[in-house]
C-alpha positions in Angstrom: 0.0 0.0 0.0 3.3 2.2 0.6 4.4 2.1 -2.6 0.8 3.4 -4.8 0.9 6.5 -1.8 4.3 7.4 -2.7 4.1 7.1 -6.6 0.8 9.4 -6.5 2.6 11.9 -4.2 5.4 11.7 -6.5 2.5 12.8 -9.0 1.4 15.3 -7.2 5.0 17.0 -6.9 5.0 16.7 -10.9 1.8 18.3 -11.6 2.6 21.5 -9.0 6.3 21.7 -10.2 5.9 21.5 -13.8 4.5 25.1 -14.3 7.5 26.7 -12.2 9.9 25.7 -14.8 8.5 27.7 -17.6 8.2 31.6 -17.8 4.8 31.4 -18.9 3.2 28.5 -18.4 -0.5 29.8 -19.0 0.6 31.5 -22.1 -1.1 34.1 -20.5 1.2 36.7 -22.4 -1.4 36.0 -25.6 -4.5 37.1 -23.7 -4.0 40.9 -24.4 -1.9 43.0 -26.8 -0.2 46.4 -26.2 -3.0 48.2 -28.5 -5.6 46.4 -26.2 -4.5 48.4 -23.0 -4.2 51.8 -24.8 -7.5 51.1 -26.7 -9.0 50.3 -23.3 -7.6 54.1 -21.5 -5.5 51.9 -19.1 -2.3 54.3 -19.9 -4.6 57.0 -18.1 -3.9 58.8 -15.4 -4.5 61.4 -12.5 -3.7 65.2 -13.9 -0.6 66.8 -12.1 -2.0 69.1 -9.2 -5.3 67.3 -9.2 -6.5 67.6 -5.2 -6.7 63.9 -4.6 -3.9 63.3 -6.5 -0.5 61.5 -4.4 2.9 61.6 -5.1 4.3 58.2 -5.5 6.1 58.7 -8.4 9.8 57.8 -6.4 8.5 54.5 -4.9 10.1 51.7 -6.7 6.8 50.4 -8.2 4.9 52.7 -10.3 5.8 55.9 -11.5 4.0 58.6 -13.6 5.1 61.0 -16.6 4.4 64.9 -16.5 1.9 63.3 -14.0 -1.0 61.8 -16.8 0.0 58.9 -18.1 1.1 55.3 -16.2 5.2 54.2 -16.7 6.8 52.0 -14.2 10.2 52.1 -14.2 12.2 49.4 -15.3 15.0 47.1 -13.7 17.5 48.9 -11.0 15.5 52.5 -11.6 16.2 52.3 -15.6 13.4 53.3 -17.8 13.1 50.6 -20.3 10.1 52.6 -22.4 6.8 53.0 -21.2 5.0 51.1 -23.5 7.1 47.9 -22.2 6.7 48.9 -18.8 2.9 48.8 -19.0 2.6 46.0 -20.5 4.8 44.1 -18.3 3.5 44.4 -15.1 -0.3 42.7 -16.0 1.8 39.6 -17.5 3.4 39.2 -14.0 0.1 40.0 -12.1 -1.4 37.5 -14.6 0.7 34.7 -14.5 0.9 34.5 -11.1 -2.9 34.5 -10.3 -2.8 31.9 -12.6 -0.2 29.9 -10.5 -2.4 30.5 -7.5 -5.5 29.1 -9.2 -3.8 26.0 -10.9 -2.8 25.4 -7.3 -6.7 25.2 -6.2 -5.6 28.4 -3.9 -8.7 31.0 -3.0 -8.9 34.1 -5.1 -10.9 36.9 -3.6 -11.3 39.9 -5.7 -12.0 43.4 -3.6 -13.4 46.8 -5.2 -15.0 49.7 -3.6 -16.2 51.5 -6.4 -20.0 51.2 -6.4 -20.1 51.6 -10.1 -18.5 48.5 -11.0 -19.9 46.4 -8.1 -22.0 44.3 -10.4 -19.2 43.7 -12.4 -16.6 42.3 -10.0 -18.8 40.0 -8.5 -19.7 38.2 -12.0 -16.2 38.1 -12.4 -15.8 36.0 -9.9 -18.7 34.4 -10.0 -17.4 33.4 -14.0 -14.5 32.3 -12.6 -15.7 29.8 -9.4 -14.0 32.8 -6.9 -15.4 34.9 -4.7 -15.5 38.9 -4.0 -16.1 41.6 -1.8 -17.4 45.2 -2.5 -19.1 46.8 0.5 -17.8 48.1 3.6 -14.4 46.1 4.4 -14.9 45.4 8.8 -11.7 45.4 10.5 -10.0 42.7 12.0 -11.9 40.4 8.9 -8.2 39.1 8.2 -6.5 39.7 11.2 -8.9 38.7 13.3 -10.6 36.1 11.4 -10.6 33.2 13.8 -12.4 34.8 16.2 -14.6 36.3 13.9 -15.8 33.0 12.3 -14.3 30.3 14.4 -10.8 28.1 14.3 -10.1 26.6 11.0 -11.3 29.6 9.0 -9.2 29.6 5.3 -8.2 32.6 4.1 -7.6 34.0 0.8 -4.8 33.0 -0.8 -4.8 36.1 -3.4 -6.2 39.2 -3.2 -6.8 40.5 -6.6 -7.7 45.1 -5.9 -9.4 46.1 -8.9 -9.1 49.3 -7.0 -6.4 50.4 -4.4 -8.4 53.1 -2.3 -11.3 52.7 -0.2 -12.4 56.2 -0.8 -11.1 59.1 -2.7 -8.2 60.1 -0.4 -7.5 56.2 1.9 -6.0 52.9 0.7 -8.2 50.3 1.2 -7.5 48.5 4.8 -7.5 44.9 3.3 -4.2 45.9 1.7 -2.6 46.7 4.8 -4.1 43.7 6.4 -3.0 41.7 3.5 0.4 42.5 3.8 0.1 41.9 8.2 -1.2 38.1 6.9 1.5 37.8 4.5 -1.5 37.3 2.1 0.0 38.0 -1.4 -2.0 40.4 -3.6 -2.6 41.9 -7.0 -3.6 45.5 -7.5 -4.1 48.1 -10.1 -2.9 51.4 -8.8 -3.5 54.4 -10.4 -1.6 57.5 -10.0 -3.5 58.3 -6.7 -3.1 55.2 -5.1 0.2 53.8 -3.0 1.9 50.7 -4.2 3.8 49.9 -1.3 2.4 46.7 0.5 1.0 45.6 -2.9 3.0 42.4 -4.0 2.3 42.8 -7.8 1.1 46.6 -8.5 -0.4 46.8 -12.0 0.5 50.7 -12.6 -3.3 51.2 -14.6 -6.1 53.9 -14.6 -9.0 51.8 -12.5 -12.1 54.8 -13.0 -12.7 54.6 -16.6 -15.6 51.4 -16.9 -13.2 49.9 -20.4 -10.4 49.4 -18.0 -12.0 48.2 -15.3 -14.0 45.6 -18.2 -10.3 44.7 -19.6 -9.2 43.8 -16.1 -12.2 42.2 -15.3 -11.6 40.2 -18.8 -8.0 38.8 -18.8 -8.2 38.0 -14.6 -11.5 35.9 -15.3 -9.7 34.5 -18.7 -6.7 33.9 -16.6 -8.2 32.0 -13.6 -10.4 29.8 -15.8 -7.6 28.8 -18.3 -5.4 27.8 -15.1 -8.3 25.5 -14.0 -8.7 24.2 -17.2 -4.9 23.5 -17.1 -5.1 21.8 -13.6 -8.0 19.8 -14.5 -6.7 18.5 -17.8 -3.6 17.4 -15.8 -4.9 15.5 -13.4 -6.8 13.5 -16.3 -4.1 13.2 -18.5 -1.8 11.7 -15.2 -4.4 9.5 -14.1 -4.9 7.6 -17.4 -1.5 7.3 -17.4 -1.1 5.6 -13.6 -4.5 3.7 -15.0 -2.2 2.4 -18.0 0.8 1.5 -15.7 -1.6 -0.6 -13.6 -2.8 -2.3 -16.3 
């Protein structure tokens, strides 16, 4: 009985091992083109001097030009062209939410913008995930087993398709992320703080295109990483079902 257990462990290791050795193992790099983001306003900014505008243009994450337009800089503080730089940083955001679904880890998408309520929570609903767009109660990660009892799971991603909780605050699930160690995913526009988010996706999150293209290529992503996991598993048991034989 030792040996089955230890030949479909060894399986196991393969199927969750396998994608780390490839750059992009989702091909999640074909899901959207340059002309897709810029057709979609996600190059869009916060004007220069705007009240509720922040400077965060010298954190290490996201950057803006004459304070309009979205252009992270590139490796070691070198500007490698902002049309690479924003596409970049969605690939990296992508293709690790896709990791975390093809792992059968919890995805939680978060929003506070009442306009595009609706649309987050399809998202996730498309995707078999789960979301949250109302009032964020303190202590919900940080407190959570006392809150809901022992044995509570929590998220394994956090995907922001907004970074504030109002027009001037961050969201608080971003700093309670971060207290967790909870990795997350975030677009942050040029009024919002990349700091404690793990992969910042340097985007304009008002206009209702961007926030649709967002919604898009993270649903795409997560389903196509399921699909992945699922065909797998089938693919590895007919093949253990072959050795038996």
């Amino acid at each position: 009985m030792a040996v089955p257990r230890l030949l479909r462990a060894a399986a196991d290791d393969k199927l969750l091992s396998e994608p780390l050795r490839h750059p992009d193992f989702f091909n999640v790099k074909e899901l959207f083109t340059l002309k897709d983001l810029f057709d979609a306003r996600v190059h869009l900014g916060h004007k220069k001097g705007c009240r509720h505008r922040a400077d965060y243009r010298d954190t290490p994450n996201v950057g803006t030009k004459a304070g309009e337009t979205h252009s992270p800089p590139g490796p070691a503080g070198t500007d490698t062209g902002h049309e690479g730089s924003l596409q970049r940083a969605p690939l990296l955001a992508l293709n690790f939410t896709a990791h975390v679904a093809y792992r059968k880890g919890i995805i939680l998408f978060i929003s506070r913008k009442r306009q595009f309520c609706h649309l987050v929570e399809r998202t996730a609903q498309a995707c078999g995930e789960f979301a949250h767009t109302r009032y964020w109660q303190g202590g919900l990660l940080t407190n959570a087993h006392v809150q809901f009892g022992a044995g509570v799971r929590l998220p394994d991603l956090i995907v922001f398709l907004s970074s504030l909780n109002n027009v001037f605050q961050p969201h608080v699930a971003i700093r309670d992320a971060a207290k967790m160690n909870i990795p997350t995913v975030g677009v942050v526009d040029t009024n919002c703080n990349p700091s404690l988010i793990t992969y910042p996706i340097p985007g304009n999150d008002d206009s209702p295109s961007a926030v649709e293209l967002y919604c898009k290529l993270f649903r795409m992503t997560i389903i196509r990483a399921k699909d992945k996991r699922r065909q797998s598993e089938a693919i590895e048991e007919l093949r253990r079902k072959a050795e038996g034989n």
